[in-house]
N, C-alpha and C positions, 0 to 999 in steps of 0.2 A: 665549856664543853659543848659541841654539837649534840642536842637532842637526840637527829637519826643515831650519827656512828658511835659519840660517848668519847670522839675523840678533840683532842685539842686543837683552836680555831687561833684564826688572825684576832680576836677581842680579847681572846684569853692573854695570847701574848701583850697588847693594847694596856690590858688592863695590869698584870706584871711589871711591863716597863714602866706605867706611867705615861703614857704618851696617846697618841691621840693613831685611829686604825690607818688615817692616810701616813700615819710616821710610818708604823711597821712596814706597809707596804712599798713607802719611800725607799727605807735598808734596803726591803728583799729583792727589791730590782736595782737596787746598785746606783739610785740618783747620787749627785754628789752634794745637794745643798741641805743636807744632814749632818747636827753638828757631830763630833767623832765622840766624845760621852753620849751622844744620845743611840748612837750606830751603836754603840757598846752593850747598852742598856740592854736594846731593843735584841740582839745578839745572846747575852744571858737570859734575856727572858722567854729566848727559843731554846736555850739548853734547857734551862730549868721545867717549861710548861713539856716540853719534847714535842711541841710545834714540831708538823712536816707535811709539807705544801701537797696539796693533793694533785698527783699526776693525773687526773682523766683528762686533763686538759690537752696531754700530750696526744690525746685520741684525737682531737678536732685538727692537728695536721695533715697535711696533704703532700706538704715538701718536702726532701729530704735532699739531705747535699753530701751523704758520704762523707761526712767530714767526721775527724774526733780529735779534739783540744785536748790535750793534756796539760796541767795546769800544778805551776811549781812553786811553791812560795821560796826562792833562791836567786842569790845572784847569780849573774854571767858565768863569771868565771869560779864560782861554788860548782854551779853545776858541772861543769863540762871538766872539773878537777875529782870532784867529789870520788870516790870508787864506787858508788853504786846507782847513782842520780841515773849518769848517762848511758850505761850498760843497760837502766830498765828500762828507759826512754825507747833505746833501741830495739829492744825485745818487743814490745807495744807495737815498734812503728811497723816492723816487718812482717810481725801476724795480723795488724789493721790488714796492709797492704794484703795478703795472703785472702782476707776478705772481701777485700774489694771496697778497702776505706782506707783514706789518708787520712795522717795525723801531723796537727799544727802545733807546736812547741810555745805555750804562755809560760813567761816568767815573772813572777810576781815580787819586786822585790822594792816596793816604796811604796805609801798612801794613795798617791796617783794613777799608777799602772792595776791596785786592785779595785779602784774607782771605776775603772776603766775596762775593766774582763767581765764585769755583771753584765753591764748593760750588751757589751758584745755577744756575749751567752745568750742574752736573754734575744736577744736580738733575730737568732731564729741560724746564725750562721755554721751552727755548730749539731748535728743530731746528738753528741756525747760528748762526756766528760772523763777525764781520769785526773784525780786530785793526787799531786803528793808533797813530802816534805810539808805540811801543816800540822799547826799544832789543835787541840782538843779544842781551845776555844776559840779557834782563827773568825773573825768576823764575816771573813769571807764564805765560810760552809754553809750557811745561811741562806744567802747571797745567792749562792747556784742552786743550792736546792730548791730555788724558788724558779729556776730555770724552766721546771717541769720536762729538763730533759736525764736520761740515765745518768747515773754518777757513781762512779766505783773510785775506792781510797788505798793506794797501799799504804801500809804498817796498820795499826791496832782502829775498830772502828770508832766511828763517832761518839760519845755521850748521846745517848735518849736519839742516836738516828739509827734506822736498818740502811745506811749506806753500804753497800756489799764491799769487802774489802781482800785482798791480798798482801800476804809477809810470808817471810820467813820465820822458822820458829826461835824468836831472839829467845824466850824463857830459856827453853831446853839448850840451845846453843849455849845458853852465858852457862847453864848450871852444868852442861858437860868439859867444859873447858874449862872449869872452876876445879872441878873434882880433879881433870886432869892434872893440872896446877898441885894440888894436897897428893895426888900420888907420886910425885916427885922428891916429897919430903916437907915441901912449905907447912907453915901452922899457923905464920902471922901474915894475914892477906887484909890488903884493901883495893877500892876499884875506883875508877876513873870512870865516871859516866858522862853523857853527852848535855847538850844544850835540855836543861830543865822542861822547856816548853814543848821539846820533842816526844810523843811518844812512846818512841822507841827506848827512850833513856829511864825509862820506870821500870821496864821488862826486860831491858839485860840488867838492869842491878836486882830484881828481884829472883833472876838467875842466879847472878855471884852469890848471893843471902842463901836462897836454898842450897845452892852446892859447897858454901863454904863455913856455914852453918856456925859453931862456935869457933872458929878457925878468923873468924871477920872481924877484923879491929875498925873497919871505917870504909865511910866511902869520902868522895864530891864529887861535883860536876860543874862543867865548865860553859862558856858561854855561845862558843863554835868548835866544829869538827877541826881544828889546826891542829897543827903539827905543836905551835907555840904554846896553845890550850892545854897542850897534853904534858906540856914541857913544865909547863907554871902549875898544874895541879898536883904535878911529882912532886914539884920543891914543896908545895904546903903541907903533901900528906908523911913527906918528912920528917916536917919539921914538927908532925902532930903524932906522929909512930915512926920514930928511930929506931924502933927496932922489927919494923915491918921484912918480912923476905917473902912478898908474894907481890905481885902487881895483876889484875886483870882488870882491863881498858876496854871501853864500850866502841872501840875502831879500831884499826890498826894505824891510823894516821897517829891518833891520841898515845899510842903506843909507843910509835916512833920520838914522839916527842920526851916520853917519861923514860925513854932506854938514855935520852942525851944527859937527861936531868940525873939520872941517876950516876951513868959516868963520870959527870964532873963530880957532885959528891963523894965522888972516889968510893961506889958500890957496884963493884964487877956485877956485869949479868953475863952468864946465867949464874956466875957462881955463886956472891953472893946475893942474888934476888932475882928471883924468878918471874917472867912477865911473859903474858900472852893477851891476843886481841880478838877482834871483828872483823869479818867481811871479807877475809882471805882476799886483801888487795893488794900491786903489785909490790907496795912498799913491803910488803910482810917479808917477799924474799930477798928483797936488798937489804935487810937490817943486819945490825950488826949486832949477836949473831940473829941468824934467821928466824922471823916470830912462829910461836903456835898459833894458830888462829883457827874460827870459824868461819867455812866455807858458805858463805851465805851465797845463792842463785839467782841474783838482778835482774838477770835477762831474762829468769822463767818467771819471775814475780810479774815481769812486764808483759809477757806472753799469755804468764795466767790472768791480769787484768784485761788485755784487750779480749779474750775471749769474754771474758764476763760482762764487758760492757756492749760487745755485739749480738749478746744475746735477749739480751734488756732492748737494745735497739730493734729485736726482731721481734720481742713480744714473747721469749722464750723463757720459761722458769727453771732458775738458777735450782742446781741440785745442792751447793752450798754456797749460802752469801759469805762466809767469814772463811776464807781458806788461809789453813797455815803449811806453808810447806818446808817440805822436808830441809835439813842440813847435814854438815859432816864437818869434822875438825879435818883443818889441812896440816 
């Protein structure tokens, strides 16, 4: 701990990992000839100390390039598929622009290309950042944070960082559409949640739990947002409550997939088994029949992060770092 502040230093982390303070500082600028157990280490050992690189350094600039990276741990064609990726992307890029900053699209999606976004960050090319699609312990948050430049996250914040962040309210969403769901008639529900590492996928099942209460025979989750995913988690929670008549799915992609699963099992929906989603995307109204879902707002998520990060850019103090906003079932 630093003497002056009492807060946690580059030795502290040093001394956690096990590693020597030129390793730590290797990670946080993003060199690549650190082995990947030791990037690792060195990454838990800023979760656990709550290491967080002291910005005054951002005071000794002079340059500024208007620019803001937004930065996505996704493929290609995840993103640009996904219903929510690239509606917030959008939202971001339009209210940058509105201020009078461009925004660059980083896709983060192999060992190589996030080897490769540190040192660019660091690099001086970028006044900000917006992270998303990462997961709690991405090696990468680290990594920017050592940027010394702004950094806002949407979905849920960091462990042990004040990264300022924007969502929608998945709790309240999963537990409204839950209940929805039981005032239909259901009594036997389980839920389909998303990639474990997401997370988002803790706080819409911890929605379905609250709103479905003893009503909840089970969950899983799967390993991507597919259609396939959602399709393969139906058949298991089948084959583990056959006598389930509620489905609620952490997407409506995931949704789509469990509406086919179910069909072929020869389980009418809506008759017998009731299913609703997430994210109110376009697949909700091509389903067959038409999903309930939660309307989640992408583009104002996106809108709300770029204001938050150009006001960090200007030296302005956030009225709130952690904003959740509002939702509606569709």
């Amino acid at each position: 701990m630093s003497a002056d502040t009492g807060r946690p230093t580059m030795h502290d982390v040093a001394r956690v990992a096990d590693v020597s303070h030129a390793t730590v500082s290797r990670v946080l600028n993003g060199h690549t000839n650190v082995a990947p157990a030791t990037a690792r280490a060195v990454a838990d050992a800023i979760m656990t100390t709550g290491y967080v690189p002291n910005r005054a350094a951002r005071s000794l600039r002079v340059q500024f390039t208007d620019t803001v990276v937004l930065v996505a741990r996704e493929k290609v064609d995840v993103f640009y598929s996904e219903p929510t990726l690239s509606p917030m992307a959008s939202g971001a890029n339009l209210r940058l622009s509105e201020h009078g900053y461009q925004m660059l699209l980083a896709l983060v999606d192999s060992p190589r290309s996030a080897n490769r976004v540190g040192p660019l960050i660091a690099g001086g090319s970028f006044d900000a950042a917006i992270l998303v699609a990462m997961s709690n312990d991405d090696p990468l948050v680290p990594r920017l944070m050592a940027t010394n430049i702004p950094l806002v996250t949407a979905s849920t914040p960091f462990p042990r960082s004040d990264i300022p962040s924007a969502d929608t309210d998945n709790i309240g969403g999963s537990r409204a559409i839950t209940e929805r769901l039981l005032a239909t008639g259901r009594s036997k529900l389980v839920a389909i949640g998303g990639p474990s590492w997401a997370p988002v996928t803790q706080l819409r099942l911890d929605g379905f739990h609250q709103g479905a209460k003893n009503a909840a025979l089970g969950h899983t989750t799967v390993n991507e947002w597919t259609f396939t995913a959602g399709k393969r988690a139906m058949t298991e929670l089948l084959e583990r409550h056959p006598d389930l008549d509620g489905v609620v799915a952490a997407s409506d992609l995931l949704a789509a997939g469990a509406i086919q699963a179910l069909n072929e099992a020869g389980r009418q929906v809506p008759q017998n088994v009731g299913i609703v989603g997430f994210d109110d995307a376009p697949i909700a109204a091509l389903s067959d029949p038409p999903l309930s879902t939660v309307r989640s707002d992408a583009r104002a998520t996106g809108v709300a992060l770029a204001d938050m990060v150009v006001a960090q850019i200007r030296g302005q103090e956030l009225l709130q770092r952690h904003l959740v906003l509002p939702r509606k079932s569709a």
